[in-house]
N, CA, C and O atoms as CSV, one atom per row, in Angstrom:
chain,resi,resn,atom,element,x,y,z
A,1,UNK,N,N,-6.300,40.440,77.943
A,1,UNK,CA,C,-6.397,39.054,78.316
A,1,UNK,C,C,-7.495,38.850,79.354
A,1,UNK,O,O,-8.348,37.981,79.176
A,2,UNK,N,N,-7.495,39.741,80.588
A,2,UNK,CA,C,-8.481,39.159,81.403
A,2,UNK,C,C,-9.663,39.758,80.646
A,2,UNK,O,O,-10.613,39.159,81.149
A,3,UNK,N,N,-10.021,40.362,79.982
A,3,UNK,CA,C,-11.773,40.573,79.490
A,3,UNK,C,C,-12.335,39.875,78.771
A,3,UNK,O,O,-13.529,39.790,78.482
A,4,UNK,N,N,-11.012,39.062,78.288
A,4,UNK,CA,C,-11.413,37.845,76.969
A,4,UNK,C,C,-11.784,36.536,77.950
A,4,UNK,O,O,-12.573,35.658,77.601
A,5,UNK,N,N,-11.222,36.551,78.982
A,5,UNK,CA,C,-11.423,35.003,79.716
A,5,UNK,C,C,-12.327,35.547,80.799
A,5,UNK,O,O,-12.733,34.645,81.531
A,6,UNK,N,N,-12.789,36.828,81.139
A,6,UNK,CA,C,-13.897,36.820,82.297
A,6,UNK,C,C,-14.875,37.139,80.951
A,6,UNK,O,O,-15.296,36.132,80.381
A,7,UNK,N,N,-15.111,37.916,80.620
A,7,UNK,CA,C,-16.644,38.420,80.006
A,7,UNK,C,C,-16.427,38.334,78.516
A,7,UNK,O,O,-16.896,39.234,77.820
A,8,UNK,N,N,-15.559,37.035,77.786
A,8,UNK,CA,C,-15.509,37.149,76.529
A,8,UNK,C,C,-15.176,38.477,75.759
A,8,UNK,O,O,-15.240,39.598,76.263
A,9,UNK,N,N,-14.766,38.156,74.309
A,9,UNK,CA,C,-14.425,39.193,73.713
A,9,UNK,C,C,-14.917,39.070,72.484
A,9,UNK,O,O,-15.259,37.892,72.389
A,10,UNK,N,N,-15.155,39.650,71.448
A,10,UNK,CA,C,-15.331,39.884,70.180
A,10,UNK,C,C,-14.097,38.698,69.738
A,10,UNK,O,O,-13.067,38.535,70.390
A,11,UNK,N,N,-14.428,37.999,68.601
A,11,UNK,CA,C,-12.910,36.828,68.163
A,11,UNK,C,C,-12.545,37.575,66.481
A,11,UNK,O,O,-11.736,36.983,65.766
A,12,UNK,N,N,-13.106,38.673,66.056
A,12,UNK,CA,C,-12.694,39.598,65.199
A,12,UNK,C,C,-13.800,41.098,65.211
A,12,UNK,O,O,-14.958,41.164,65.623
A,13,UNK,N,N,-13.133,41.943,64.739
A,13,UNK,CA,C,-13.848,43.033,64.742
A,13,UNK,C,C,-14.864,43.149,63.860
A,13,UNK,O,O,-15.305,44.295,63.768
A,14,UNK,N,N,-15.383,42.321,63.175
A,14,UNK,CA,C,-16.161,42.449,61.773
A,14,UNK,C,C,-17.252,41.266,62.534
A,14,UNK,O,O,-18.456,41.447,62.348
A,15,UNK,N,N,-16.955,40.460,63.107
A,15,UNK,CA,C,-17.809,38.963,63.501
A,15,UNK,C,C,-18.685,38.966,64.770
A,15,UNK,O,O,-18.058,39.467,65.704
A,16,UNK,N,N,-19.565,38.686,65.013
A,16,UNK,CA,C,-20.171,38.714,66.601
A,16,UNK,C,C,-19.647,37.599,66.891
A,16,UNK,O,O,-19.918,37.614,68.092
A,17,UNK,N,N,-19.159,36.729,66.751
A,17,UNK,CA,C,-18.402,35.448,67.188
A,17,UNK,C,C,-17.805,35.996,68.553
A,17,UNK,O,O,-17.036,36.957,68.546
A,18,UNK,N,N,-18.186,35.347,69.737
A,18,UNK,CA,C,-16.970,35.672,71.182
A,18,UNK,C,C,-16.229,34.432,71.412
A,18,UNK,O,O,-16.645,33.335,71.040
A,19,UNK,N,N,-14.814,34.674,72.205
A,19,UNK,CA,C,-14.152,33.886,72.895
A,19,UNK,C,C,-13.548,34.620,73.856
A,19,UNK,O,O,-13.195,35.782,74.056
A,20,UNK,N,N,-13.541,32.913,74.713
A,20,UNK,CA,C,-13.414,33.588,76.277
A,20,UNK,C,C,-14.667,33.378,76.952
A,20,UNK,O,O,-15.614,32.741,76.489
A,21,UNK,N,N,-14.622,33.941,78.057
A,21,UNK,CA,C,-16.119,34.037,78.490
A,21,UNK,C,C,-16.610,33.093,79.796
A,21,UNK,O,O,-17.607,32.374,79.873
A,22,UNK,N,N,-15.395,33.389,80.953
A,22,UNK,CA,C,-15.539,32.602,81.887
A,22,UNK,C,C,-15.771,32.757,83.278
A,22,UNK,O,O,-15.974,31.769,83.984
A,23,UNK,N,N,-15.762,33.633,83.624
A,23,UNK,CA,C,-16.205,34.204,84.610
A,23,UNK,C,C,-18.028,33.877,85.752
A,23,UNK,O,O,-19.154,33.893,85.254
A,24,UNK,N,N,-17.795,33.697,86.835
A,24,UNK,CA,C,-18.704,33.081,87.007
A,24,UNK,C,C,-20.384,34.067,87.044
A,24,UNK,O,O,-21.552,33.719,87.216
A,25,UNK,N,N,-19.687,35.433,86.777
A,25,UNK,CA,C,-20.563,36.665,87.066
A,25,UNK,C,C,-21.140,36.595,85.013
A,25,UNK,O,O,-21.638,37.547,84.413
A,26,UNK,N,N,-20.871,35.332,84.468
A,26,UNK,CA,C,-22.005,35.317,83.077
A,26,UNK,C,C,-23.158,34.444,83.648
A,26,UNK,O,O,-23.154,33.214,83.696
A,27,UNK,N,N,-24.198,35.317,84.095
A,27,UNK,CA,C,-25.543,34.354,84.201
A,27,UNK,C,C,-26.807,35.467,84.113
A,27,UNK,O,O,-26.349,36.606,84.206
A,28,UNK,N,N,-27.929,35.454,83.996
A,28,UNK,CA,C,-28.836,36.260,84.151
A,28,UNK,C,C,-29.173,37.172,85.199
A,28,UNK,O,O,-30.149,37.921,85.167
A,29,UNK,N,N,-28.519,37.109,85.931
A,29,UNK,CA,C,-28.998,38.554,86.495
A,29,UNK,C,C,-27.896,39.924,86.101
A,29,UNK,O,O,-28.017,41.064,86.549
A,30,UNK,N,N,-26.858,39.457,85.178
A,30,UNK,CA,C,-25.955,40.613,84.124
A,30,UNK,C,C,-26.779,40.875,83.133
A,30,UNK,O,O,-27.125,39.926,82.429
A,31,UNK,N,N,-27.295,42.236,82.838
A,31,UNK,CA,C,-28.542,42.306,81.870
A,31,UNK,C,C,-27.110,42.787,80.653
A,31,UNK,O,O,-27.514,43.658,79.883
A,32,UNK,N,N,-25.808,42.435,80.420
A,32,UNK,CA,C,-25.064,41.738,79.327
A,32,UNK,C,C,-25.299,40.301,78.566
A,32,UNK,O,O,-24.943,40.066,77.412
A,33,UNK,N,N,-25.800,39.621,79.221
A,33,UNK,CA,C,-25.882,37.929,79.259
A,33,UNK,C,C,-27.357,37.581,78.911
A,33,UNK,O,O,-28.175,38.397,79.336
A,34,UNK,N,N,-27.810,36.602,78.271
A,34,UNK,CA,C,-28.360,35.747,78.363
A,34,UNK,C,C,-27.521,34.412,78.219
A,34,UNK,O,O,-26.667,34.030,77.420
A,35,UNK,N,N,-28.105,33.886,79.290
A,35,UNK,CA,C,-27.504,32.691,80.085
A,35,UNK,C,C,-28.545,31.348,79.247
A,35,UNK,O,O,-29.486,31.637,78.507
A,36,UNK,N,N,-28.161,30.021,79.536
A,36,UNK,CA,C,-28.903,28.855,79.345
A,36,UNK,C,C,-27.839,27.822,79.929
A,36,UNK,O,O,-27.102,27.013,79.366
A,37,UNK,N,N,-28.062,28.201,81.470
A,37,UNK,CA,C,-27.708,26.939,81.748
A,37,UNK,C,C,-27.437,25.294,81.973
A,37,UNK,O,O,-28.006,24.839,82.965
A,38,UNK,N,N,-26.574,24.263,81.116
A,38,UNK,CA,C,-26.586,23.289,80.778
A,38,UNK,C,C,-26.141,21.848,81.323
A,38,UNK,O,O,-26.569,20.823,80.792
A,39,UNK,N,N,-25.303,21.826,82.358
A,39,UNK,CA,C,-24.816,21.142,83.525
A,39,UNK,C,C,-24.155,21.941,84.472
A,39,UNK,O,O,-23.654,23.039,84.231
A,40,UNK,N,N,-24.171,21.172,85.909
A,40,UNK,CA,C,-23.123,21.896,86.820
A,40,UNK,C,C,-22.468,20.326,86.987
A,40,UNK,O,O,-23.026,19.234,87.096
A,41,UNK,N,N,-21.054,20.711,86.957
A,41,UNK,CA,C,-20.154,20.321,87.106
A,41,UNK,C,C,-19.790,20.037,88.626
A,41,UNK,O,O,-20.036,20.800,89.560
A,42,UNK,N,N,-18.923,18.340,88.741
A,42,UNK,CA,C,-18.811,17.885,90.034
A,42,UNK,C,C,-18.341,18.995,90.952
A,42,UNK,O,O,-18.638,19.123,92.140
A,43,UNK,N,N,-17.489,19.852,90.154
A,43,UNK,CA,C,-16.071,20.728,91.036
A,43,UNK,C,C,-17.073,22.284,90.961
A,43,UNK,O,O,-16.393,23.271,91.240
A,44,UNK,N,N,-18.490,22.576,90.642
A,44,UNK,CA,C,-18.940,23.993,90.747
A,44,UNK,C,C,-19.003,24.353,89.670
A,44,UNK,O,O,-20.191,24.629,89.505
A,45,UNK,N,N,-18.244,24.623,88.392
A,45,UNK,CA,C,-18.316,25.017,87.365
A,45,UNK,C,C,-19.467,24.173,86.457
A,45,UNK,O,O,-19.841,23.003,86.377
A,46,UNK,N,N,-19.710,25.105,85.999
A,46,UNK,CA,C,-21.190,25.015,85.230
A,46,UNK,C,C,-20.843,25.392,83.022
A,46,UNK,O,O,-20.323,26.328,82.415
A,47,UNK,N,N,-21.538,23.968,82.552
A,47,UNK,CA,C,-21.219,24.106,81.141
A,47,UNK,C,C,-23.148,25.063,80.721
A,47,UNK,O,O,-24.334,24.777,80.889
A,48,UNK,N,N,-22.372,26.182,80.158
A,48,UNK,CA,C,-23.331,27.002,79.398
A,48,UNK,C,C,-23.410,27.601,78.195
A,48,UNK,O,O,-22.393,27.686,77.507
A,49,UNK,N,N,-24.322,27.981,77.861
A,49,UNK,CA,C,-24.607,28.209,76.409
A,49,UNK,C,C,-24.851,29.833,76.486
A,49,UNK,O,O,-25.666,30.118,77.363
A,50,UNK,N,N,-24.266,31.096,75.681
A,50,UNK,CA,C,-24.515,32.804,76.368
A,50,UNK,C,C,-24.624,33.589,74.929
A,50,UNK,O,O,-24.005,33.220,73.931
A,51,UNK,N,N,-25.393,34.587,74.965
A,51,UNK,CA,C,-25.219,35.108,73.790
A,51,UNK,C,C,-24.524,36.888,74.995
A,51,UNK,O,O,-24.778,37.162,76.168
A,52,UNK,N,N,-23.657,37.647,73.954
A,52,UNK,CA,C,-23.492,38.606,75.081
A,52,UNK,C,C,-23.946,40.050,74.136
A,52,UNK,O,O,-23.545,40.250,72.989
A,53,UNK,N,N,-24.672,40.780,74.747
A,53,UNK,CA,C,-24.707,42.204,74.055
A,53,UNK,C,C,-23.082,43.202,73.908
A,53,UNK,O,O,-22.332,43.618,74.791
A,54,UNK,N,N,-23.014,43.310,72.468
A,54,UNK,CA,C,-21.590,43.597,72.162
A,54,UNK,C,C,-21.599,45.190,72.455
A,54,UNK,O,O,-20.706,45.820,71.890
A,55,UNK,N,N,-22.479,45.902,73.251
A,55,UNK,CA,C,-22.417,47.383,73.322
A,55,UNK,C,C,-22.559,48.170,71.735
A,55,UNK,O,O,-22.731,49.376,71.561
A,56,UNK,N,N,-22.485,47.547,71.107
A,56,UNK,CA,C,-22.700,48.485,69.774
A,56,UNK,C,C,-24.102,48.291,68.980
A,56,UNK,O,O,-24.284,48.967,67.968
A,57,UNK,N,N,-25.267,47.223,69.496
A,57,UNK,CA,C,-26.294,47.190,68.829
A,57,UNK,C,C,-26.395,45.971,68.672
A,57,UNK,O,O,-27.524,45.484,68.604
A,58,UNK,N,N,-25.328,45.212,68.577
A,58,UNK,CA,C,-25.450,43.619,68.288
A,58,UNK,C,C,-25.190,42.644,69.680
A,58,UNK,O,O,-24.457,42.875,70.641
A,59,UNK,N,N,-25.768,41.873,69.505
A,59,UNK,CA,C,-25.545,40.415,70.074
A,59,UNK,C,C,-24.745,39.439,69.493
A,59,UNK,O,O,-25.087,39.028,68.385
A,60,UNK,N,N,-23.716,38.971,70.037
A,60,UNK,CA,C,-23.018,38.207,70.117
A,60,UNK,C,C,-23.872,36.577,69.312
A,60,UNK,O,O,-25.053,36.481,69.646
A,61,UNK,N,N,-23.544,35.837,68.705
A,61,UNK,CA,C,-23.896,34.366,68.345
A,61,UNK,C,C,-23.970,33.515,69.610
A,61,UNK,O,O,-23.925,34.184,70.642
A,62,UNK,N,N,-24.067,32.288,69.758
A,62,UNK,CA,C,-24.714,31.622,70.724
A,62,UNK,C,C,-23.217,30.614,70.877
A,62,UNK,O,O,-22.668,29.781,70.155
A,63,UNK,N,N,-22.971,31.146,72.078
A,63,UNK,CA,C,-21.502,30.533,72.435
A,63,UNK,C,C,-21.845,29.612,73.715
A,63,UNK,O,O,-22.787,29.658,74.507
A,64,UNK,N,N,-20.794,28.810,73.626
A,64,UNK,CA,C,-20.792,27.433,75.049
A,64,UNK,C,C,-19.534,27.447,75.814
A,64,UNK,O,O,-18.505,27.211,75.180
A,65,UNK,N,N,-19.446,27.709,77.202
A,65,UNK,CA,C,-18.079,27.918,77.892
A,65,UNK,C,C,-18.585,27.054,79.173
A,65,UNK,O,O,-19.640,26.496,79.473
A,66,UNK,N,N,-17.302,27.221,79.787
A,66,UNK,CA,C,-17.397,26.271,81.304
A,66,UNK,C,C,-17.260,27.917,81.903
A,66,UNK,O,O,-16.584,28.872,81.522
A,67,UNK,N,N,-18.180,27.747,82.947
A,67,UNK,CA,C,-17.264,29.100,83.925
A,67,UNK,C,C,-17.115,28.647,85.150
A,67,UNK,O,O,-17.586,27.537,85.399
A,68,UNK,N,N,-16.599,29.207,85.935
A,68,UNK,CA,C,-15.517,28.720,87.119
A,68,UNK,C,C,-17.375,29.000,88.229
A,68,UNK,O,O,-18.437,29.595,88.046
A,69,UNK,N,N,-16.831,28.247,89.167
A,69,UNK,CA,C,-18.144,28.216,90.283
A,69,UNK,C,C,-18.605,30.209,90.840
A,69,UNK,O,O,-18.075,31.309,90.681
A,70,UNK,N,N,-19.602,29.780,91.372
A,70,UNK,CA,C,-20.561,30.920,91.536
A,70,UNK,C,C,-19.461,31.898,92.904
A,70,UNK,O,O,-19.354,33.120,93.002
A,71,UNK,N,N,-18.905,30.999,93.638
A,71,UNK,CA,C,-17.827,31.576,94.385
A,71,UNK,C,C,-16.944,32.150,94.305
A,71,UNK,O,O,-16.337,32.875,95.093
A,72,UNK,N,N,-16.737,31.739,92.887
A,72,UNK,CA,C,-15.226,32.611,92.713
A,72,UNK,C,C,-15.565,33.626,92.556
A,72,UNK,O,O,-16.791,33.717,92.487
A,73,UNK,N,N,-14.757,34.982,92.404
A,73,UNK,CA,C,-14.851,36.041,91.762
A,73,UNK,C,C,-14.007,36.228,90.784
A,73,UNK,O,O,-13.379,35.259,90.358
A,74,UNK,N,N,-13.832,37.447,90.262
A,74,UNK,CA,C,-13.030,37.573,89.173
A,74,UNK,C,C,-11.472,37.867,89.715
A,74,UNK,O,O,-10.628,37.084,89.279
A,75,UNK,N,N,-11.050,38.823,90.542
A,75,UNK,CA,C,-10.202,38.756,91.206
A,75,UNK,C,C,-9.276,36.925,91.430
A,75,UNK,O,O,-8.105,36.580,91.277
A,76,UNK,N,N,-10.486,36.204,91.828
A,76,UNK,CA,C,-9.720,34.578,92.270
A,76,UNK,C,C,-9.458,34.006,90.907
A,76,UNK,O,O,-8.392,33.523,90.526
A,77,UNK,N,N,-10.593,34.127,90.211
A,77,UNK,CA,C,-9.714,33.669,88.610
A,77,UNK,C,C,-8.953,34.225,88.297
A,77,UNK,O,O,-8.032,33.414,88.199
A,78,UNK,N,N,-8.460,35.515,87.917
A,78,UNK,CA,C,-7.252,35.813,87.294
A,78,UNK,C,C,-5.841,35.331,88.070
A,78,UNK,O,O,-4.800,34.859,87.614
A,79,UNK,N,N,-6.393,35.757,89.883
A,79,UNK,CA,C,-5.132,35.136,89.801
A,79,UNK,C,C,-4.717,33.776,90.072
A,79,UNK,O,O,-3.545,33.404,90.132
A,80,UNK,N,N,-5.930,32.925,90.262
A,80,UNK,CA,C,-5.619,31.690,89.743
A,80,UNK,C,C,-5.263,30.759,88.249
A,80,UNK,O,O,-4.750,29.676,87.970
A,81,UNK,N,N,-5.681,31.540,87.762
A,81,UNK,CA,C,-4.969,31.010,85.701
A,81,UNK,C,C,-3.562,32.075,86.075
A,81,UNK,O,O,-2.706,31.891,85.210
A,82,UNK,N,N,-3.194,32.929,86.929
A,82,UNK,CA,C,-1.667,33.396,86.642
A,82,UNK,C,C,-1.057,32.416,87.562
A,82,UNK,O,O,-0.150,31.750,87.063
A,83,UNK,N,N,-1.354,32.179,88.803
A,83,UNK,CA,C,-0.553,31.154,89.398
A,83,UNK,C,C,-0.580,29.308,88.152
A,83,UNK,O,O,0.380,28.564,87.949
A,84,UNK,N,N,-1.887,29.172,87.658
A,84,UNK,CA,C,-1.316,27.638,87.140
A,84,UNK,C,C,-0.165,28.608,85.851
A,84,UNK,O,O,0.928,28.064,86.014
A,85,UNK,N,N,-0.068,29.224,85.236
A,85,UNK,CA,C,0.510,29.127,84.155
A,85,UNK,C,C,1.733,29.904,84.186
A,85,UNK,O,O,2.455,30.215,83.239
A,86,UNK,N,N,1.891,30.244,85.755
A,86,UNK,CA,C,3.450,30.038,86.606
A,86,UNK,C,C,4.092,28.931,86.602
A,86,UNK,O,O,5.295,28.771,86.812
A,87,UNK,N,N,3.198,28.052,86.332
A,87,UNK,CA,C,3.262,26.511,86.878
A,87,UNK,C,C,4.471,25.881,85.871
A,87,UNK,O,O,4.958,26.772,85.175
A,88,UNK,N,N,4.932,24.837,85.690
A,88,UNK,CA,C,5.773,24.260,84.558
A,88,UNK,C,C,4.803,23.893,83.701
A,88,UNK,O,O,3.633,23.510,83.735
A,89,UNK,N,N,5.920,24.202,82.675
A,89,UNK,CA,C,5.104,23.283,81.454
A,89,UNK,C,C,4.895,21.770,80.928
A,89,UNK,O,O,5.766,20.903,80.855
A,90,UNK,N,N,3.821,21.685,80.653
A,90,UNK,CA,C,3.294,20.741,80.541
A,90,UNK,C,C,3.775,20.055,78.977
A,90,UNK,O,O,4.691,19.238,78.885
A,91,UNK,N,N,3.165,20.438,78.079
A,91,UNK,CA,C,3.815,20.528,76.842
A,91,UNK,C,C,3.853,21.897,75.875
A,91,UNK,O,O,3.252,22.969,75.944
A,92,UNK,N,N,4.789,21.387,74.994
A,92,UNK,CA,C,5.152,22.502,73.545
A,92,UNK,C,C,4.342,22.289,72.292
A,92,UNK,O,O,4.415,21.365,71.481
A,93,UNK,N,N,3.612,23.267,72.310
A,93,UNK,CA,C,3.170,22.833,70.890
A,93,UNK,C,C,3.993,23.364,69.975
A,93,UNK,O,O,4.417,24.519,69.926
A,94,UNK,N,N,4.267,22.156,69.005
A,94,UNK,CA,C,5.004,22.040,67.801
A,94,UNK,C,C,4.619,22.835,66.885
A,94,UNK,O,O,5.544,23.244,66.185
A,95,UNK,N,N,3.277,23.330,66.540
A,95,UNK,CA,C,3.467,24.269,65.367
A,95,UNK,C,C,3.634,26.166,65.458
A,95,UNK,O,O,3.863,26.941,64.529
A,96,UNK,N,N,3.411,26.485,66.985
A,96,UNK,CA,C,3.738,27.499,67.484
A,96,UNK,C,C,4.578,27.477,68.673
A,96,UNK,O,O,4.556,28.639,69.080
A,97,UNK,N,N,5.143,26.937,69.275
A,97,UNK,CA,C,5.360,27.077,70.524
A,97,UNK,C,C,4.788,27.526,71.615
A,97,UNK,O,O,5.347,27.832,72.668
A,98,UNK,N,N,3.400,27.574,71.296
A,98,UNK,CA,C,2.738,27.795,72.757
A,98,UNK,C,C,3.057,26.954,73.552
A,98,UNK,O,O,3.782,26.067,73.101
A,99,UNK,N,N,2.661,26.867,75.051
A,99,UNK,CA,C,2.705,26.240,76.057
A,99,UNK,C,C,1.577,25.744,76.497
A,99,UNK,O,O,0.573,26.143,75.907
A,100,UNK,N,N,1.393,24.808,77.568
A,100,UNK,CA,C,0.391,24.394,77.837
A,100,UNK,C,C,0.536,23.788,79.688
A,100,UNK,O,O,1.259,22.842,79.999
A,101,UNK,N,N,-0.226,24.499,80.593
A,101,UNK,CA,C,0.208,24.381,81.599
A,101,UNK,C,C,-1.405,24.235,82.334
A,101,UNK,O,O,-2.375,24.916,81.999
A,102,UNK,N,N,-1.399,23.200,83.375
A,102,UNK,CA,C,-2.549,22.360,83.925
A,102,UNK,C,C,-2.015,22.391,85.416
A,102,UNK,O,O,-0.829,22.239,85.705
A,103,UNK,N,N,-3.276,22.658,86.541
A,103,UNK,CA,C,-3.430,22.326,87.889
A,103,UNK,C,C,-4.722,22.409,88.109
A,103,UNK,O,O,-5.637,22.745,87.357
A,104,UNK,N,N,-4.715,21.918,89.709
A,104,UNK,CA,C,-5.962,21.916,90.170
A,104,UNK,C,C,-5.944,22.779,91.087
A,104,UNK,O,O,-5.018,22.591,91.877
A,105,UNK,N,N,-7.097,24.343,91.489
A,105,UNK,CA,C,-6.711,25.063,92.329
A,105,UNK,C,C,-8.041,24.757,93.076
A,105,UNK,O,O,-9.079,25.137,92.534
A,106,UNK,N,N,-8.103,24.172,94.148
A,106,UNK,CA,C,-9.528,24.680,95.070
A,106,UNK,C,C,-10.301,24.087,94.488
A,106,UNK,O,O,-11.244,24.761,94.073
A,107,UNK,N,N,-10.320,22.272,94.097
A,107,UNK,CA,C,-11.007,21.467,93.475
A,107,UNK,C,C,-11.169,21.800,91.979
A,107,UNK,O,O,-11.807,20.962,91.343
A,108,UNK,N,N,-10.804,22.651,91.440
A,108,UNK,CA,C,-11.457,23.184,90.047
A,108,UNK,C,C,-9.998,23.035,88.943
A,108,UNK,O,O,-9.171,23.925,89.142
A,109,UNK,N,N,-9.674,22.142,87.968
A,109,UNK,CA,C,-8.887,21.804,87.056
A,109,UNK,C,C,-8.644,23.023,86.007
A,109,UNK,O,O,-9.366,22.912,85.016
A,110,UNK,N,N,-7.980,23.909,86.000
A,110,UNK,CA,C,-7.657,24.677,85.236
A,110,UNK,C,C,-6.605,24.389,84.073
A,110,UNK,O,O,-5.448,24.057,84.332
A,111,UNK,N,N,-7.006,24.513,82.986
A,111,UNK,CA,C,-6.303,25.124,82.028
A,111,UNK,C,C,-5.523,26.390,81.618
A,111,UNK,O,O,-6.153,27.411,81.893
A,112,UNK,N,N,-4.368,26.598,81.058
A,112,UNK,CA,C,-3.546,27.889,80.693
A,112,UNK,C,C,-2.990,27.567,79.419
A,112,UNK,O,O,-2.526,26.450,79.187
A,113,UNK,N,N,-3.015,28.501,78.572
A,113,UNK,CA,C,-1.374,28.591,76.879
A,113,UNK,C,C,-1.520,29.784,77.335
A,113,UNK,O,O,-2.334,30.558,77.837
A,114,UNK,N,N,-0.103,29.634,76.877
A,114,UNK,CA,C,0.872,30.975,76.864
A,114,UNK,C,C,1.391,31.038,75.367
A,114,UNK,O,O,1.636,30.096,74.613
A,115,UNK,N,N,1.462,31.988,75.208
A,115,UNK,CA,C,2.806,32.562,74.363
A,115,UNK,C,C,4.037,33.032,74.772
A,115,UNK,O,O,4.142,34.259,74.775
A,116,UNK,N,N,5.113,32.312,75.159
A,116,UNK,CA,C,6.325,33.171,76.056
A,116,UNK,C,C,6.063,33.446,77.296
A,116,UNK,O,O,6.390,32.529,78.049
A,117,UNK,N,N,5.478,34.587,77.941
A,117,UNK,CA,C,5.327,34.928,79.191
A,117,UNK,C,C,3.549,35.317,79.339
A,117,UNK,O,O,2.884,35.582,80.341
A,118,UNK,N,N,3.150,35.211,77.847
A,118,UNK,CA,C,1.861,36.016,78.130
A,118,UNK,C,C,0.635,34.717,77.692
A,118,UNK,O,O,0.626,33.953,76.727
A,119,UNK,N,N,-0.649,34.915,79.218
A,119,UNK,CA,C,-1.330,33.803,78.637
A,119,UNK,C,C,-2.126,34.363,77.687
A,119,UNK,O,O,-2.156,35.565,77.425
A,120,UNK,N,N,-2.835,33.425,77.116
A,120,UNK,CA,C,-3.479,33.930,75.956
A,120,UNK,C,C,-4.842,32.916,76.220
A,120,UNK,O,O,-5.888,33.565,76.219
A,121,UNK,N,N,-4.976,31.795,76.392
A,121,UNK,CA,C,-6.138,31.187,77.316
A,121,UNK,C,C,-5.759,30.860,78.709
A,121,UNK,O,O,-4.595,30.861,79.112
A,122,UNK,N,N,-7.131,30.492,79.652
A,122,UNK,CA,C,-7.085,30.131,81.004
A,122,UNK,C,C,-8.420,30.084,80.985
A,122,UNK,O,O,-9.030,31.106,80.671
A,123,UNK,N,N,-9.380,28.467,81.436
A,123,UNK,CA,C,-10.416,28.260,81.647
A,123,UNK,C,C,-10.379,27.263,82.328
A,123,UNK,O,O,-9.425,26.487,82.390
A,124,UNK,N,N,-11.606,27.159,83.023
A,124,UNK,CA,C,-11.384,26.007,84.131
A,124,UNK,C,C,-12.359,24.117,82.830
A,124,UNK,O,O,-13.245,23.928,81.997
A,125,UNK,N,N,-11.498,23.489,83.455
A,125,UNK,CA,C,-11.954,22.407,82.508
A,125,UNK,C,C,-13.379,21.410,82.498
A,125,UNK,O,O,-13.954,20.834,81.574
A,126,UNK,N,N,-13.599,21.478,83.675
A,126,UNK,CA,C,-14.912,21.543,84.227
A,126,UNK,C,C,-14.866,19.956,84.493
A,126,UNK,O,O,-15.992,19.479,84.351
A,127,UNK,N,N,-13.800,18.905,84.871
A,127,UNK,CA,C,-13.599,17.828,84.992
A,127,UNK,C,C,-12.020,17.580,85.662
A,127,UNK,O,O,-11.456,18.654,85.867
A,128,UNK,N,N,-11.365,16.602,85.965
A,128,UNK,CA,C,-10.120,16.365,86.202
A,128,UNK,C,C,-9.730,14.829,85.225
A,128,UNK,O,O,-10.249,13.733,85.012
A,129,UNK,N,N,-8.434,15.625,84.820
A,129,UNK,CA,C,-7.583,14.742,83.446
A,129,UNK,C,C,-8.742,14.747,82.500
A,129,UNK,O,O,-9.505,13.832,82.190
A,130,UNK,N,N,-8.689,16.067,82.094
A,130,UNK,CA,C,-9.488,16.690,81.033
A,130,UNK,C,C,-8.643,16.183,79.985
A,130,UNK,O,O,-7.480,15.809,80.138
A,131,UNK,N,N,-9.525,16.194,78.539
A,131,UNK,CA,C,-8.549,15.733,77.459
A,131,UNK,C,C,-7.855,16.996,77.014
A,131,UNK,O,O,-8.473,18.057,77.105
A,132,UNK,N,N,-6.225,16.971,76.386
A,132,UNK,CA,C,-5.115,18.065,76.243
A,132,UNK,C,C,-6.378,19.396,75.613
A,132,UNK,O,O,-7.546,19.226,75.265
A,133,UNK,N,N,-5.995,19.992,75.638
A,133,UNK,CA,C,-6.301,21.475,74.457
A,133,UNK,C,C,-5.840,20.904,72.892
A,133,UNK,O,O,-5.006,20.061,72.562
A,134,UNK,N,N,-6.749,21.738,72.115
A,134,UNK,CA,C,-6.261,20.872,70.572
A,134,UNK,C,C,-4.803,21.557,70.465
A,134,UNK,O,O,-4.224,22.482,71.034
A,135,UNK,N,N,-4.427,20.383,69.170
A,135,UNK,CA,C,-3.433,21.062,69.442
A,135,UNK,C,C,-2.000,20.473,69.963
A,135,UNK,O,O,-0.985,20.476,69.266
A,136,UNK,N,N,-2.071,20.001,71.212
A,136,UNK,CA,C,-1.490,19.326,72.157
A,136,UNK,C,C,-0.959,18.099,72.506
A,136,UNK,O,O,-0.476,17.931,73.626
C-alpha cells in the first residue's frame, strides 16, 4: 500500500500503466521521475503529469496525480492517510463495500477507501469539498 500511494506502482504486471503516485519526493531531481509540473494548488499540493522508470527497462505511460506539498515527507503522509481513514466513515459503496473516509490534515484535504481495515487509496485532493471518489 504505501509504495502504490508514495512512488506509484505498476496497475498490472503485463501494463506500464501506474497508480498511486503521491508523494511529494515525485519531481526531477529523482532520476526515477520525469516530472511536468501543472498547477500548485492553494493548500501546496501540486497537479502533475510523471512518467516513472519501472526498473526493468521500461517507462511507465504518462500519468497525472496530485502530490501532497514539498514539506511533507513520506513518513507525514502515511501517517496522515492512516489517521484520516481512522476517521469515520463517510460513505459505503454499494457495489463493494468499500469505504470512503475524508479530512483535512495541516490545510491539505485528504482522501482514503478502505477495504475493511485495509486502505487501498489515500491522496490528497488538492482542493477542499472535493467532488466524492467515483463511485460514491
Amino acid at each position: 500500500m504505501e509504495m502504490k500511494i508514495l512512488e506509484g506502482q505498476r496497475k498490472s504486471p503485463t501494463k506500464n500503466e501506474v497508480i498511486g503516485g503521491h508523494s511529494s519526493d515525485i519531481n526531477n531531481n529523482n532520476s526515477n521521475f520525469a516530472v511536468e509540473e501543472i498547477s500548485i494548488n492553494p493548500d501546496g499540493t501540486k497537479n502533475i503529469s510523471f512518467t516513472k522508470d519501472l526498473q526493468d527497462g521500461n517507462i511507465s505511460k504518462l500519468k497525472k496525480s496530485t502530490v501532497f506539498p514539498d514539506l511533507w515527507n513520506d513518513s507525514k503522509i502515511i501517517d496522515s492517510i492512516r489517521e484520516v481513514g481512522d476517521s469515520p466513515t463517510i460513505l459505503v459503496r454499494q457495489r463493494d463495500g468499500d469505504t470512503w473516509h475524508r479530512q483535512i490534515v495541516d490545510g491539505v484535504e485528504i482522501d482514503v477507501i478502505k477495504i475493511g481495515d485495509d486502505v487501498i487509496y489515500g491522496y490528497p485532493t488538492g482542493k477542499v469539498n472535493a467532488p466524492k471518489p467515483s463511485g460514491f
